[in-house]
C-alpha positions in Angstrom: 21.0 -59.6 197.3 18.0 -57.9 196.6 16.3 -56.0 199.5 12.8 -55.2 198.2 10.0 -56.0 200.2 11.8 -57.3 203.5 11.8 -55.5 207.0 13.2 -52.0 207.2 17.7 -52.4 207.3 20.5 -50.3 206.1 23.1 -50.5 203.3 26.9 -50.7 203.9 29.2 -49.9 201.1 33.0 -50.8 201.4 35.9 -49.3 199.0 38.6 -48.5 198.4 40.6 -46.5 195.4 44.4 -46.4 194.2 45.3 -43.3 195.8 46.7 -42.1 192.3 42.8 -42.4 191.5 42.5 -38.8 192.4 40.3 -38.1 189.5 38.1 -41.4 190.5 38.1 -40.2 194.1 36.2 -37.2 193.5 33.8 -38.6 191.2 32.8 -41.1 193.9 32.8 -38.8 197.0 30.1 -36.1 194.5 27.8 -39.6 193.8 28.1 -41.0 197.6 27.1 -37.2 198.6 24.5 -36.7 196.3 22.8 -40.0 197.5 22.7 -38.5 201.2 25.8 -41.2 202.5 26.6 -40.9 205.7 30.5 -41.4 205.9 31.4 -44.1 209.2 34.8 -43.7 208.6 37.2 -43.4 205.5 35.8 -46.1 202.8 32.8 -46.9 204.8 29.0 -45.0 204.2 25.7 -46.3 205.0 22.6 -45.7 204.2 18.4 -46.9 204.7 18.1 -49.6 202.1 15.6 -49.1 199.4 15.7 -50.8 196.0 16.4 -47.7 194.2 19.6 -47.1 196.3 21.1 -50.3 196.0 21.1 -49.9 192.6 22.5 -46.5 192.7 25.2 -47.5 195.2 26.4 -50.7 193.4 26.5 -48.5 190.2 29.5 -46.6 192.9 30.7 -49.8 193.5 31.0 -50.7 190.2 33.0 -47.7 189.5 35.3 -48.5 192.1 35.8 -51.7 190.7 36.1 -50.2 187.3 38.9 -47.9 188.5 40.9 -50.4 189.7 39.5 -50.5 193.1 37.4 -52.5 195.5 34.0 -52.1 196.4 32.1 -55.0 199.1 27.9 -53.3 199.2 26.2 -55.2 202.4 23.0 -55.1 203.9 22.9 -54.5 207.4 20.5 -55.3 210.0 20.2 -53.4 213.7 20.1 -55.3 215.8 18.0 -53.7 218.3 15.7 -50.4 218.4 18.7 -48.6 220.2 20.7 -49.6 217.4 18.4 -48.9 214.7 17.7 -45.9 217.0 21.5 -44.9 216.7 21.9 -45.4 213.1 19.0 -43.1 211.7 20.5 -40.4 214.3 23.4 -40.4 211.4 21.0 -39.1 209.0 19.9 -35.9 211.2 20.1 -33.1 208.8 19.2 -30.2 211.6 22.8 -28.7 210.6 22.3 -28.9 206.8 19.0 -27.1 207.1 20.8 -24.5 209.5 23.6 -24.1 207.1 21.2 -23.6 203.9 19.1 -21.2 205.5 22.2 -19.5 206.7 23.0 -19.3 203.2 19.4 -18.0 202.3 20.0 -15.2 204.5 23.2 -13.7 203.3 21.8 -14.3 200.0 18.7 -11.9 200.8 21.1 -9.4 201.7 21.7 -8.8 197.7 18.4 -9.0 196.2 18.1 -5.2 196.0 21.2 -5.2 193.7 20.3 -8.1 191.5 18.9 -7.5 187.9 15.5 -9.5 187.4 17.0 -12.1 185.4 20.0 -12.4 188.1 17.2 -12.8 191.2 15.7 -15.3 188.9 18.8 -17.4 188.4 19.1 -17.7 192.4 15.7 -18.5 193.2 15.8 -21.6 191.3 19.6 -21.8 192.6 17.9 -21.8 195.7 15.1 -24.3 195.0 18.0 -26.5 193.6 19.9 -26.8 196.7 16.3 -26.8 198.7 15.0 -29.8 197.2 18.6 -31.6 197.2 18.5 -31.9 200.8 14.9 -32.5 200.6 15.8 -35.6 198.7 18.3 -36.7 201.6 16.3 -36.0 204.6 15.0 -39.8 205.1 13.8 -39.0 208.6 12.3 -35.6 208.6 11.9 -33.8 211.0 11.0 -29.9 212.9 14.2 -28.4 210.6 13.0 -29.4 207.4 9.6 -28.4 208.7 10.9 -25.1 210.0 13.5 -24.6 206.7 10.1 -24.9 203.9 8.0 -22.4 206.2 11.3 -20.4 205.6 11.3 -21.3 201.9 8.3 -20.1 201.5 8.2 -16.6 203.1 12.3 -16.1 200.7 10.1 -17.3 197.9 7.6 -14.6 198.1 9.4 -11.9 198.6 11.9 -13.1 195.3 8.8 -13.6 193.3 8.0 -9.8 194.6 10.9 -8.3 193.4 11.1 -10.3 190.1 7.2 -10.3 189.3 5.7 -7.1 191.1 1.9 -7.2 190.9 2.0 -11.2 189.8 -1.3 -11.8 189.0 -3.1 -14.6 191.2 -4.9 -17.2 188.7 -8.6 -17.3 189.2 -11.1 -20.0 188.8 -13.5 -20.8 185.6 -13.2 -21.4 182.2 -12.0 -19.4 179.2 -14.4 -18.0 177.0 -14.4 -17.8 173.0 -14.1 -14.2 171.7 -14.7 -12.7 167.7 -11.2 -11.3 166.9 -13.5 -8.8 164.8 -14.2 -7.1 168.1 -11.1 -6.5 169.5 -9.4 -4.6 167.0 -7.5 -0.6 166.9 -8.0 -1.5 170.9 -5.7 -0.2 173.9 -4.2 -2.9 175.5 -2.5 -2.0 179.1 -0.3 -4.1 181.2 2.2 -3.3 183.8 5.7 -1.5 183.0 9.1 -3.7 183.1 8.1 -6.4 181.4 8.9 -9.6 181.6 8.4 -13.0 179.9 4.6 -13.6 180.5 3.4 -9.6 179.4 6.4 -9.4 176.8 5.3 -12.5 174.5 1.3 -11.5 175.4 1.7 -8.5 173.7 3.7 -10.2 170.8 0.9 -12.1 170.1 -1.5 -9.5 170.4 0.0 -7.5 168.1 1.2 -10.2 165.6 -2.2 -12.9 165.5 -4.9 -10.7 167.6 -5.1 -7.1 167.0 -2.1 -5.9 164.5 -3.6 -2.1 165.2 -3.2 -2.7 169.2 -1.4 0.4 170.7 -0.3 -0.7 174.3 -0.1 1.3 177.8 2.4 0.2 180.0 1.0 1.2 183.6 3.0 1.9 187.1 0.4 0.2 188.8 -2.5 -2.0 187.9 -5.0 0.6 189.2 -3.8 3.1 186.7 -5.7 1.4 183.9 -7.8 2.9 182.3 -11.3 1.5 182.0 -11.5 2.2 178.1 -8.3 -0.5 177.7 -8.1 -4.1 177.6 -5.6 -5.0 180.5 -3.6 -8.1 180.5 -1.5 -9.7 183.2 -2.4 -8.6 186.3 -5.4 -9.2 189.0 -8.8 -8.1 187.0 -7.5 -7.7 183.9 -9.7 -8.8 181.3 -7.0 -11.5 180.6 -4.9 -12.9 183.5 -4.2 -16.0 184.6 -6.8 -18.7 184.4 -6.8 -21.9 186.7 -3.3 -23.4 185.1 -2.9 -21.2 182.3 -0.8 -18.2 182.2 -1.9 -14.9 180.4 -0.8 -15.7 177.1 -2.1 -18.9 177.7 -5.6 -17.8 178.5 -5.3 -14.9 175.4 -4.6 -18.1 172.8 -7.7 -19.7 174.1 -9.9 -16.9 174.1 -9.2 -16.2 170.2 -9.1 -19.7 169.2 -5.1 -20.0 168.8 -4.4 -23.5 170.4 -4.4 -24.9 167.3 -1.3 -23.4 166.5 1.3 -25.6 167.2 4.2 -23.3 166.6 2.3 -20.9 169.1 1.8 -23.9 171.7 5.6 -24.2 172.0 6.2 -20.7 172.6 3.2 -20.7 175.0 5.6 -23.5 177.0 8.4 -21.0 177.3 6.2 -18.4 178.5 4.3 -20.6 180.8 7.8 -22.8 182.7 9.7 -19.3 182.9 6.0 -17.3 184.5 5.1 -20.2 187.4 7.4 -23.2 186.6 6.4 -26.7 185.5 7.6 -28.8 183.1 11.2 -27.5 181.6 11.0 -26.5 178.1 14.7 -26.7 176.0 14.6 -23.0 174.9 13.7 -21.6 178.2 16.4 -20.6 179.2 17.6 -19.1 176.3 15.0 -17.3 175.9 15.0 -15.9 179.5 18.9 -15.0 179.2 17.8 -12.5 175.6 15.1 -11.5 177.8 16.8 -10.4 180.8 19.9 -9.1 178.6 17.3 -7.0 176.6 16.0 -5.5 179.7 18.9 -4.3 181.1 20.0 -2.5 177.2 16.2 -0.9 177.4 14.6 1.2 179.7 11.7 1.8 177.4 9.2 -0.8 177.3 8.0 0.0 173.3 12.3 -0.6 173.0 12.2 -4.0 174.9 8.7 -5.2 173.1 9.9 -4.4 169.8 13.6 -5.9 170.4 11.6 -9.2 171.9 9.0 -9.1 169.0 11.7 -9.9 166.6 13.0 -12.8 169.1 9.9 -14.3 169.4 9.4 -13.9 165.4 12.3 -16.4 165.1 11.4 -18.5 167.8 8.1 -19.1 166.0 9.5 -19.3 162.3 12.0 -21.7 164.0 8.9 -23.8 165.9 7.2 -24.0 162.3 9.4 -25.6 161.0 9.9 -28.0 163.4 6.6 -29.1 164.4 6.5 -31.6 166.7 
């Protein structure tokens, strides 16, 4: 029976596994959890009907069936508002939310002896198991609320620690500059680096200025006004509307037409602010984060990465796609 388009109701699935179906057991109880079940009693989980969980719970069912079990999937109607009432009560996830955030504070107890590539492991940890119950909470309410104002105040202080001195993106377009001008320059960014600065300076020094000799500064306001400083609030190149810094440098020397470049420029830009998952991210990011705990000198860890991202985009050119 298909329940699109009729009057809110609930789904009841039935099974029931050989109990030598260990294997199948566990496989079932991960999927009904995952789908935000609600558990009634052994064999019996319910929850609000949509199209899109239907199918997913007579997928289950079908399992069950395939194991050598049964599975009955009914829809159920309340009968009253108390009942209805009584049933969405099931689906309160005040305790989850408690539970994760409990969990989000013992985990902020370690951030001061993580490495930056281990902080940036457990924020998207984090996020994972965040937007997980997100996905479950069918009747939100002042906990989730409460738990993404909570969310966001973790987030920032992460993206401190891992990105000190993140630049802000500003408004406006990019402009077209003459490579001819920008040559034997001083380029200056902040120390550590990390994805975003690392591959900006790879390409300044490999398609922009080969000559570029870089300062890496304690603090933005250390630059000098004779350099050209990159990645980090008024810099002459930062982050522009969506684009990241090396991003905003390929567009300002007329690189976009560089395929090869374009797919690196997707690594730096999912690992900087997120987005669209690129499949050598996070290969990339475990070299980078390895590399920075072997180096303490950032001309070290540039020219280590510089030969990285010299295969990555030998690799992309051959590849182009």
């Amino acid at each position: 029976m298909n329940i699109s388009g009729q009057s809110p109701n609930w789904l009841l699935l039935v099974i029931s596994l050989p109990t030598s179906s260990t294997a199948a057991r566990m496989r079932v109880w991960r999927a009904l959890k995952a789908l935000g079940c609600i558990a009634l009693r052994d064999g019996t989980y319910l929850l609000p009907a949509d199209a899109e969980r239907e199918q997913a719970l007579q997928a289950i069912a079908d399992d069950c069936v395939g194991d050598g079990g049964t599975a009955w999937l009914m829809v159920v109607h309340a009968r009253n508002e108390a009942e209805h009432d009584a049933y969405r009560q099931q689906f309160d996830r005040s305790s989850d939310y408690a539970e994760l955030r409990r969990s989000w504070k013992e985990a902020s107890g370690t951030f001061k002896r993580l490495s930056v590539g281990e902080l940036t492991r457990l924020q998207r940890r984090l996020l994972k198991d965040f937007e997980a119950l997100r996905a479950i909470d069918f009747f939100p309410g002042d906990a989730g609320a409460e738990a993404g104002a909570a969310w966001i105040e973790l987030n920032k202080r992460l993206d401190a620690l891992i990105s000190p001195d993140e630049p802000h993106e500003i408004a406006g377009g990019v402009a077209r500059l003459d490579p001819s001008k920008y040559q034997g320059r001083t380029w200056a960014t902040r120390k550590r680096l990390w994805v975003d600065r690392v591959a900006s300076a790879w390409l300044i020094r490999r398609f922009i200025d080969p000559g570029a000799k870089f300062r890496w500064l304690a603090k933005p306001a250390d630059c000098p006004k004779s350099a050209l400083g990159f990645d980090f609030d008024g810099a002459t190149f930062t982050h522009v509307g969506e684009r990241v810094t090396f991003e905003t440098l390929l567009a300002s020397f007329g690189l976009e037409g560089d395929l090869a470049l374009m797919r690196v420029a997707a690594i730096a830009h999912h690992l900087d602010v997120g987005g669209t998952p690129v499949p050598e991210a996070a290969g990339f990011e475990a070299v980078m984060a390895g590399a920075r705990e072997r180096f303490d000198d950032d001309d070290a860890l540039l020219a280590e990465m510089s030969t990285v991202l010299d295969s990555f985009y030998a690799h992309f050119q051959r590849s182009k796609a």
